[in-house]
N, C-alpha and C positions, 0 to 999 in steps of 0.2 A: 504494500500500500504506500507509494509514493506522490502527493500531493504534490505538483509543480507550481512554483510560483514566481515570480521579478521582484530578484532586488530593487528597490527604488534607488537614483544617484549612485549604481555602482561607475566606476570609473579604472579606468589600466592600471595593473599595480606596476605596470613597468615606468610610470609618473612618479613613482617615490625615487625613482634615482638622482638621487641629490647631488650628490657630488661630481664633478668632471674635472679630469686633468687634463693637461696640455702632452702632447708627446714626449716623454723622456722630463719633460720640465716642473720644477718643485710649484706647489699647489699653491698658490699668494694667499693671507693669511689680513683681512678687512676686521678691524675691531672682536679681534678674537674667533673669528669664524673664516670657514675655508670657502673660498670663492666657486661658489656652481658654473658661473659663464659669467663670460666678458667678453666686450665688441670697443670699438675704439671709443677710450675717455666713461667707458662704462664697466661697473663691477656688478654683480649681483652675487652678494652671502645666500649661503647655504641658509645662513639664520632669518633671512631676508625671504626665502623662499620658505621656509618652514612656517613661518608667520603669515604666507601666503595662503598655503597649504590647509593648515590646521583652520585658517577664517573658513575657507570653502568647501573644502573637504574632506570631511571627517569619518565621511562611507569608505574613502580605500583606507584608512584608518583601520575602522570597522571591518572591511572586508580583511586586513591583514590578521586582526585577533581571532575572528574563526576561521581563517585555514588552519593557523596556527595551534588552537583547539583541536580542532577535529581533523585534520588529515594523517594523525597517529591513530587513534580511535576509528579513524574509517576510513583505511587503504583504500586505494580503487581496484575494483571486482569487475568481474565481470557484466552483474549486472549496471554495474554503473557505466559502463562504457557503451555497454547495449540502449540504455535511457538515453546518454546523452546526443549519441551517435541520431536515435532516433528523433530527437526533439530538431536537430539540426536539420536531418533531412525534411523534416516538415515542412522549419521555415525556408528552406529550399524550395520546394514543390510550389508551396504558396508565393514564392517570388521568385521566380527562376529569373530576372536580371539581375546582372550582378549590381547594378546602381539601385536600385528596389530593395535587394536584399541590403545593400550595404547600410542604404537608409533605414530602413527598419532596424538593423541593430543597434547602429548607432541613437534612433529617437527610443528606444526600448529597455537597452542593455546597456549604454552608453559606452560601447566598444566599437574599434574600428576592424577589424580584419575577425575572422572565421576560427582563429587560434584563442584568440581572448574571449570570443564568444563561449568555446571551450571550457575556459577557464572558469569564468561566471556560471556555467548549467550546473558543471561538476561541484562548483563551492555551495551553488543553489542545494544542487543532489545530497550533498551531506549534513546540511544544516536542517533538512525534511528528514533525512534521517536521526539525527539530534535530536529535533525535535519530538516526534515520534517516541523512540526508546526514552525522551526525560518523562514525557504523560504518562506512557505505560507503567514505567517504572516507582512513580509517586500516584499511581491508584491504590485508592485504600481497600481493605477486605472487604471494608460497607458494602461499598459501590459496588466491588464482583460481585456479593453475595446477592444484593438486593437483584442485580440484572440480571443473575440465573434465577431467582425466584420468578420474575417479572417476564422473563422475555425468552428463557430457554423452554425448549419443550421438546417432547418427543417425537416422532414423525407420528401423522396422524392420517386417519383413512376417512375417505369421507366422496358420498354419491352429488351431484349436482345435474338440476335440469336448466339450460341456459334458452333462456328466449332471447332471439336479437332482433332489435329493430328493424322491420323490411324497408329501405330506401335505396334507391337509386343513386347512381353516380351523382347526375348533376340535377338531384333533390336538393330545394329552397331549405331556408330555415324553417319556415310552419311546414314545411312536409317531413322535415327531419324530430320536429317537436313532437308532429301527430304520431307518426314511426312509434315513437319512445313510449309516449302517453297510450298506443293499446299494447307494445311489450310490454310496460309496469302493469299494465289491466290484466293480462293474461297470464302474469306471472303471481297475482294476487288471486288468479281465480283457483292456480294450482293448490294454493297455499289453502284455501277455504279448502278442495277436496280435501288435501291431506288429515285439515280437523277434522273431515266427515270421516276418516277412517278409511280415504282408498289410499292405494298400492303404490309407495313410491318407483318401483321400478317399474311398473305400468305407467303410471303416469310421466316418468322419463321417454319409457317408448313412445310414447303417444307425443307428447309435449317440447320436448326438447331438442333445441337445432345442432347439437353439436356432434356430428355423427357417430364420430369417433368413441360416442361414449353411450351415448342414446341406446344404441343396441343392447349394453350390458349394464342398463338400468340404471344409468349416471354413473358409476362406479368409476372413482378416482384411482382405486389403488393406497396404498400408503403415499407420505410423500413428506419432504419437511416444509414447514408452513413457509419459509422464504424460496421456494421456488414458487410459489403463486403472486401474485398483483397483490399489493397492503390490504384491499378493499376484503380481499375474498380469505386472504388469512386473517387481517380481525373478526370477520367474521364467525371463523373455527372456531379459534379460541375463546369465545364465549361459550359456545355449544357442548352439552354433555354431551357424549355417547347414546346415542340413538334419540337425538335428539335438531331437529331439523328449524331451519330459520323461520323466524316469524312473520317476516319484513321480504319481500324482494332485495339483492342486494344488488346493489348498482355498480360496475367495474367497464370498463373500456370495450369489453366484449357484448355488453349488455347485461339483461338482468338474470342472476341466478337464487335457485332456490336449493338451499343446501344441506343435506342430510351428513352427520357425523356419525361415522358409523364404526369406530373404532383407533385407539387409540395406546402408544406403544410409551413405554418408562424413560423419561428424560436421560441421559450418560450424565454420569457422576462428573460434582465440580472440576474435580482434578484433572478430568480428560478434556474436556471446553475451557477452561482455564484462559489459557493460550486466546483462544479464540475470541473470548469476554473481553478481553483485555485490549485486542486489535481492534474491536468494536468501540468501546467506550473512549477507544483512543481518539476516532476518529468522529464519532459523534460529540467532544469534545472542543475537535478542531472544528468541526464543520458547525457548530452551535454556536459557537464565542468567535469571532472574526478577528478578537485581539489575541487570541491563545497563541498562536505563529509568534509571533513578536515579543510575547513576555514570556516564552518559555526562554528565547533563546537570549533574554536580557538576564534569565533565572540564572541560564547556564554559564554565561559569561561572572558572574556575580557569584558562582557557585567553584568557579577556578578562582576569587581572590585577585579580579581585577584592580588594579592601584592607578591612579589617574595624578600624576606627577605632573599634570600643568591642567590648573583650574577651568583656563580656558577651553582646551580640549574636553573637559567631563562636564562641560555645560554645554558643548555643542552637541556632543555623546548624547545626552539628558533630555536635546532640543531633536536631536532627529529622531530618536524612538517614540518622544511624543508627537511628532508627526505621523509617523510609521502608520502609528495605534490608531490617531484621527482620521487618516485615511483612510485604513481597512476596517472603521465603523460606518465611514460614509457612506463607501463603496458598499457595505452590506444593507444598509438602509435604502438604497437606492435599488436597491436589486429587487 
């Protein structure tokens, strides 16, 4: 489960090269610092560009303390070569000029060539990974306990008659309404038989559009509730065993009426474990829009980061609360 995202203002880390010398020639030496470039009657300090630097940007900053972090903790793999590789060919496909593509990295990733692009996916790819393994690993027992109570379950067997609404290709909207409004009619009519006591798998044969299943009296089979559409597994889960919906149930295929007709023993915590934990990870991230951002402000904070010039840990301080403002806005607007 790899969640891709854009750094915001990443920038080349090959911009921190501060220093330059002359051929063969000793490095001149401006109010205590060593001179980066000089052109006639002109000097420019290393301290001079640091102070440049550090005003603007504090992302290759940033981007240098989590490679730093994390490229011992997370070699490059396999899979990671495979992700990156494919993220590139995409934005390739989608811009096959090479001025299109160049633009778009540059307004995007704020990188100039196809190498540094690299560089940003991979640093992208391990900080999702970071991220990732810090939520898993600071989930409490509560939370797995209460979410296998809540949400694990055993595969479950259960018959369904599916009425679909009869419309046409290029059916209006009042024709596609009417459709629906005699499917839910006809699917309420099943529902009154059944209180009267008829035959659900007669009433499948007779009633229900879905071939494949109509023949053998609705019958699903076992199955685990996430292989079906959310509509049609919450559904289940309400229903005892031999005990059938009350309600037509509305789902993208149309309306069904659902008989539960047996049902198998949840697998022990210990073996779903794993599995709880990969879920709550991501229901975590995908819930909280700022989770990304203060895990990895958690992680930084949790190596004993030390910020030896005030200025830099206020610009630090200034862009993650950016960061955070953004990826709320951005979720609010969505």
């Amino acid at each position: 489960m790899k969640s891709k995202k854009i750094i915001f203002g990443v920038c080349s880390l090959l911009a921190l090269s501060l220093f330059a010398t002359g051929c063969g020639k000793e490095i001149e030496i401006k109010d205590g610092s060593k001179v980066a470039v000089q052109l006639d009657g002109v000097k420019i300090t290393a301290t001079e560009y640091y102070e440049k630097i550090k005003e603007n940007n504090v992302s290759i900053l940033v981007d240098m303390i989590d490679k730093e972090l994390l490229e011992k903790k997370y070699p490059t793999d396999d899979e990671e070569d495979k992700q990156v590789k494919e993220q590139i060919k995409k934005l390739k496909e989608s811009n096959p000029e090479e001025e299109t593509f160049n633009s778009l990295i540059s307004q995007y990733f704020g990188v100039t060539t196809e190498k540094e692009l690299e560089e940003v996916l991979r640093l992208e790819y391990k900080r999702n990974e970071a991220v990732e393994d810090y939520i898993s690993d600071n989930l409490t027992d509560k939370e797995i306990k209460k979410y296998y109570k809540n949400e694990i379950y055993g595969q479950v067997k259960a018959s369904h008659i599916l009425i679909i609404p009869s419309v046409s290709d290029d059916a209006d909207e009042d024709e596609i309404k009417e459709a629906e409004k005699e499917a839910l009619k006809t699917a309420k009519e099943v529902i009154k038989k059944l209180k009267n006591g008829e035959d659900f798998k007669k009433l499948a044969k007779k009633y229900s559009q879905e071939e494949a299943t109509a023949k053998n009296g609705g019958d699903l089979g076992y199955f685990d509730l996430d292989e079906m559409v959310d509509e049609f597994s919450d559904a289940v889960k309400e229903l005892k065993v031999k005990e059938y919906t009350k309600e037509p149930v509305k789902t993208t295929y149309g309306y069904h009426v659902i008989l539960k007709t047996g049902e198998k023993e949840k697998a022990a915590l210990k073996d779903v474990k794993k599995d709880i934990k990969e879920k709550l990870t991501l229901q975590k991230l995908n819930n909280d829009p700022t989770a990304y951002y203060e895990t990895l402000i958690a992680i930084r904070k949790e190596n004993n980061i030390k910020w030896n010039d005030t200025v830099i840990e206020k610009k630090y301080k200034s862009l993650m609360d950016d960061l955070i403002k953004a990826a709320k806005d951005s979720a609010t607007q969505q």
